[in-house]
C-alpha positions in Angstrom: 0.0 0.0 0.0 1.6 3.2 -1.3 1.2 6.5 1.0 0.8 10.0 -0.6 3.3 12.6 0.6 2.0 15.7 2.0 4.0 19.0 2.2 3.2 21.9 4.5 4.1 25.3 4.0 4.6 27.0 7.3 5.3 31.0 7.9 7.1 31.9 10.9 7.2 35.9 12.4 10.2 36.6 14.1 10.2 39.4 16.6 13.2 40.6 18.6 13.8 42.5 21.5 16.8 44.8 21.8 17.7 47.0 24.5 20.4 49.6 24.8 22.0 50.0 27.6 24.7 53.2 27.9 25.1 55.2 31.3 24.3 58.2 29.9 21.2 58.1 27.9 19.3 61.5 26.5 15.9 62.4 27.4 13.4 61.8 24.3 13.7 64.0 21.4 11.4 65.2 18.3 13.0 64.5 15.4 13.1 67.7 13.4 12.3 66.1 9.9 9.1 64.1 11.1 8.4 66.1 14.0 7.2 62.7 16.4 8.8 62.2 19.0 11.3 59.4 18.9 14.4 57.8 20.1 17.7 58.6 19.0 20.5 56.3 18.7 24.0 56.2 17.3 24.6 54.8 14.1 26.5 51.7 15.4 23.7 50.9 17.6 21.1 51.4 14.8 23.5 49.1 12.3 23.3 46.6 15.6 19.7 46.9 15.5 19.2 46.4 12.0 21.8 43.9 11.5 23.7 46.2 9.0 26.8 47.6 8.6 27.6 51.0 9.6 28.1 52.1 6.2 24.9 51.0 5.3 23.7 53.4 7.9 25.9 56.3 6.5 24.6 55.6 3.0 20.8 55.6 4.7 21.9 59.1 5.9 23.0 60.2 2.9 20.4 59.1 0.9 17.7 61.4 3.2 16.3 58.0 4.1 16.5 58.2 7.5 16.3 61.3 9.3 19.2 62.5 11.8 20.4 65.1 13.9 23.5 66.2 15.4 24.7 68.2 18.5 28.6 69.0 19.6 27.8 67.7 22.8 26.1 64.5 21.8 27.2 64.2 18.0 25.1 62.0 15.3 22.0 60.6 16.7 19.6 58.8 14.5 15.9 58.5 14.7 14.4 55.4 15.6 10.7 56.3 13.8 12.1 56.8 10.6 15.0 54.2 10.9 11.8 51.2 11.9 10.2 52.6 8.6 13.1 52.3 6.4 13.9 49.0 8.0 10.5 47.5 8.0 10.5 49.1 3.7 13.8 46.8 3.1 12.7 43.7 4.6 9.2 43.4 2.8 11.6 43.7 -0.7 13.8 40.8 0.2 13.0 37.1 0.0 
């Protein structure tokens, strides 16, 4: 007696946690090109959190993809809202 072969497809959702942790963390901040408030991060934490390299960050700058802002005291500081966008834009394009 021959049995059929069935094949199941099965979709899996990943979600991850990542906390930052540095001593020194400033208070929340609107982001001056989307004007929401939001987190802002350096970009080798947000290439951490993206699992990227920090070029690919710099070239997300440059590119006006993700918005940014920078202090003397604090320097570069990304923000999270528009970095989650771009992020979330990426992964729906790749297989």
């Amino acid at each position: 007696m021959k049995r059929g072969l069935k094949s199941i497809k099965v979709a899996v959702k990943r979600r991850r946690v990542v906390i930052i942790n540095r001593p020194f963390v400033s208070p929340q901040k609107s982001c001056h090109r989307c004007t929401k408030p939001s987190g802002m991060i350096t970009p080798e934490e947000a290439a951490a959190l993206c699992e990227v390299s920090t070029r690919t960050i710099y070239r997300w700058l440059e590119s006006g993809a993700i918005h940014f802002s920078e202090t003397a005291s604090e320097g570069l500081l990304i923000c999270l809202s528009s970095l989650a966008a771009t992020n979330i834009s990426l992964s729906e394009h790749q297989p």
